[in-house]
C-alpha atoms as one frame of an Amber mdcrd trajectory, in Angstrom:
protein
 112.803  90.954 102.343 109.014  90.802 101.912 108.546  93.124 105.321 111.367
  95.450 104.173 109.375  95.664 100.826 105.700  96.461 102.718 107.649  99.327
 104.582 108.735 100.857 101.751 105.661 100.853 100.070 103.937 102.288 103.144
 106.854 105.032 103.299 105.970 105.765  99.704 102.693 106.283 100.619 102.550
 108.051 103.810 102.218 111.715 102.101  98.865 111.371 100.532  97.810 108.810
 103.850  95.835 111.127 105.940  91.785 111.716 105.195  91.424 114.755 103.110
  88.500 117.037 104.611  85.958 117.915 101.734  83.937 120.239 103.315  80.839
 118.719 104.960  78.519 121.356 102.645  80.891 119.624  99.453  79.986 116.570
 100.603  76.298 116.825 100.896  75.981 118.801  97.191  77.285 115.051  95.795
  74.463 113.728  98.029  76.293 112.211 100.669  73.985 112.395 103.963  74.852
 113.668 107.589  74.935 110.324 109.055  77.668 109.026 106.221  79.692 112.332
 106.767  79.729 112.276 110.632  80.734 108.886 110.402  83.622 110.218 108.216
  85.002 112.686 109.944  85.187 109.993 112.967  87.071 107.787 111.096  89.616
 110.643 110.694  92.075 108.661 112.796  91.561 105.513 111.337  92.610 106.126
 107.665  95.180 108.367 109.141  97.390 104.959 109.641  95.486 103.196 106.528
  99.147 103.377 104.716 101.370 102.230 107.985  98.162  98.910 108.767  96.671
  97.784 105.419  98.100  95.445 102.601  96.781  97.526  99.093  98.756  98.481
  95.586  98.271 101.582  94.428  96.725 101.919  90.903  98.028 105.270  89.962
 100.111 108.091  92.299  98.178 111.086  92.422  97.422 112.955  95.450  93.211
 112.418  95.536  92.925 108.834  97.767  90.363 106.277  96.960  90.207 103.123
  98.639  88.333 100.110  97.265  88.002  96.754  99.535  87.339  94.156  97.119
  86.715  90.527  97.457  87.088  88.288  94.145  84.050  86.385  94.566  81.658
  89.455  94.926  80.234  89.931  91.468  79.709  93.387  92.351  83.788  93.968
  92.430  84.077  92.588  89.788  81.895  94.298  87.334  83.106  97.626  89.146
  86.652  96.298  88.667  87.149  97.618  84.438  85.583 100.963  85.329  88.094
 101.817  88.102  90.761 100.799  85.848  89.649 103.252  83.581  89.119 106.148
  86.020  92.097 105.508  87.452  93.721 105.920  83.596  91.500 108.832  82.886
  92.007 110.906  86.438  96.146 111.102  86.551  95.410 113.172  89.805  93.724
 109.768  91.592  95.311 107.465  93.583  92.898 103.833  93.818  94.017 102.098
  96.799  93.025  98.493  96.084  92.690  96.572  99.378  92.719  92.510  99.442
  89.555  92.298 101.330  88.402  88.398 101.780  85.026  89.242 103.509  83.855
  86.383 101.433  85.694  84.232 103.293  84.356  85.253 106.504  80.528  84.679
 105.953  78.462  80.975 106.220  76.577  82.161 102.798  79.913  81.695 101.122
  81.274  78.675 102.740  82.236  76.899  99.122  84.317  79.472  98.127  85.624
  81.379 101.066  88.893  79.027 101.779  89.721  80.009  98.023  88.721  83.408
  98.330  90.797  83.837 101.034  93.794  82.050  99.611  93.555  84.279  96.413
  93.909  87.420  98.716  96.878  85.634 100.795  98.273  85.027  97.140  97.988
  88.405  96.092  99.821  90.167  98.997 102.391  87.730  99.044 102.750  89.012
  95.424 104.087  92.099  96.530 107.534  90.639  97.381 107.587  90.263  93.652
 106.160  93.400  93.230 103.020  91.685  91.049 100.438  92.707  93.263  98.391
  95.014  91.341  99.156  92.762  88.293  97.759  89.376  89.794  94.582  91.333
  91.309  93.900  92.675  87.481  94.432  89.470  86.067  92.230  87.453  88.464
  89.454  89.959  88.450  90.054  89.568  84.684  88.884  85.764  84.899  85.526
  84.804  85.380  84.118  81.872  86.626  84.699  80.917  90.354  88.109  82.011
  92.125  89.993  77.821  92.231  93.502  76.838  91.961  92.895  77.137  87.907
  92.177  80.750  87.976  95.250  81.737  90.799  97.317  79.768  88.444  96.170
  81.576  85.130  96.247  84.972  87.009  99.877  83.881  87.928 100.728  83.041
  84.439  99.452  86.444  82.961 100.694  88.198  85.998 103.953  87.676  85.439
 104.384  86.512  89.357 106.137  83.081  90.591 103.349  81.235  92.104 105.474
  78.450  94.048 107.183  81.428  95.553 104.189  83.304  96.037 102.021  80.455
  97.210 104.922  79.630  99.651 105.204  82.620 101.473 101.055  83.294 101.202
 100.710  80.689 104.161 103.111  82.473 106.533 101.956  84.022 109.654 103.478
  87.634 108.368 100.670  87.414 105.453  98.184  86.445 107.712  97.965  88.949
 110.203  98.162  91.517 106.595  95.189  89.641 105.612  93.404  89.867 109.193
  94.379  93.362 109.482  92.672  94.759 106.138  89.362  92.889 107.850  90.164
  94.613 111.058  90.219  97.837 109.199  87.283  97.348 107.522  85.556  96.649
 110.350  86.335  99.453 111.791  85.033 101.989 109.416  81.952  99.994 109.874
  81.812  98.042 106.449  80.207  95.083 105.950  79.884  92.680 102.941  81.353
  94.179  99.401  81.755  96.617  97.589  83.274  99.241  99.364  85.160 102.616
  98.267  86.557 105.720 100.547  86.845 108.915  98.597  89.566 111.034 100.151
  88.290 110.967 103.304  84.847 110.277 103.320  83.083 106.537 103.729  80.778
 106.623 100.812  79.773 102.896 101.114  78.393 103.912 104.303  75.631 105.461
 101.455  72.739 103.566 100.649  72.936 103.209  96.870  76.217 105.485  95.801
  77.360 105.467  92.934  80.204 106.234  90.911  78.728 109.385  89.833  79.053
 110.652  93.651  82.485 108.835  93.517  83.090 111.715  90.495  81.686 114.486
  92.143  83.719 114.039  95.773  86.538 113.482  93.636  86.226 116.821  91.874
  85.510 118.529  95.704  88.480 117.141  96.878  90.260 118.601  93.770  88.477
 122.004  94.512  89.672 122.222  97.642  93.649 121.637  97.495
């Protein structure tokens, strides 16, 4: 059930999967620099499978892509986490890709709370069998403090989402390797740490400093150019 449930979310997904290609001079008018948009274009046939390999919910359906990697316990993600919500509300023709991305989990730094980091992600993607998902990762990002059993279980509660079943299948090797592959992916478009965002097509976290002002203005290339 859950794997017949990812593939039909990737199906769903597949038309607006491949990179868009804002025009390298587009690109560099929002400030994005050669390095960041060579890198881009090289990724081309990474994102091209980014619907068919990662574990994300999709917070709207338009045809403009944007993929965020967020980790709960980056403060960062979490104060960017309210004004995607309301891009995503204000831009009907934007599609936020939300990717469970446990980095924090990963690194010594975070030792304390990378096992519940990481269980939080596994928690969330097994939330898709439920289809809860996007509605556990808004919660939780909604809760502050540090990411514990508590907070799952309040995110749960205001989710809407059956956390014995949830929790249950979070620990099975099919979740897992959805976990490990949103890292591999990651790692591949050469990210490291949080946050991180892909605006149809091009890596802007590969941008020292970007901000959600160049996040508007590829946004409104990409729309220029379809």
């Amino acid at each position: 059930m859950f794997r017949t449930l990812i593939l039909l979310a990737a199906l769903v997904a597949l038309p607006g999967a491949a990179a868009a290609e804002i025009a390298p001079q587009a690109a560099r008018a929002c400030g994005v620099e050669a390095p960041v948009i060579a890198a881009s274009q090289a990724a081309r046939p990474v994102l091209a499978t980014f619907a068919r390999d990662a574990a994300f919910a999709d917070r709207g359906a338009g045809p403009i892509r944007i993929i965020e990697f967020a980790d709960y316990s980056c403060p960062a993600c979490r104060a960017l986490h309210p004004r995607w919500v309301a891009y995503a509300r204000a831009n009907p023709d934007v599609r936020i890709s939300v990717v469970e991305y446990p980095i924090y989990g990963r690194t010594l730094v975070s030792r304390a709370t990378g096992n519940r980091t990481l269980n939080a992600s596994r928690v969330a993607i097994a939330a898709a069998a439920q289809g809860r998902q996007l509605a556990f990762h808004d919660a939780l990002m909604s809760i502050p403090g540090r990411v514990d059993d508590r907070a799952i279980a309040q995110a749960a509660a205001r989710a809407g989402l059956d956390l014995v079943a949830a929790a249950r299948l979070s620990q099975t090797p099919t979740v897992a390797a959805r976990v490990d592959a949103n890292l591999r992916l990651a790692e591949r478009l050469g990210f490291n740490g949080t946050p991180h965002v892909v605006v149809d097509g091009i890596l802007l976290s590969l941008q020292r400093g970007w901000t959600l002002q160049q996040v508007d203005c590829l946004v409104n290339a990409a729309r220029a150019g379809r």
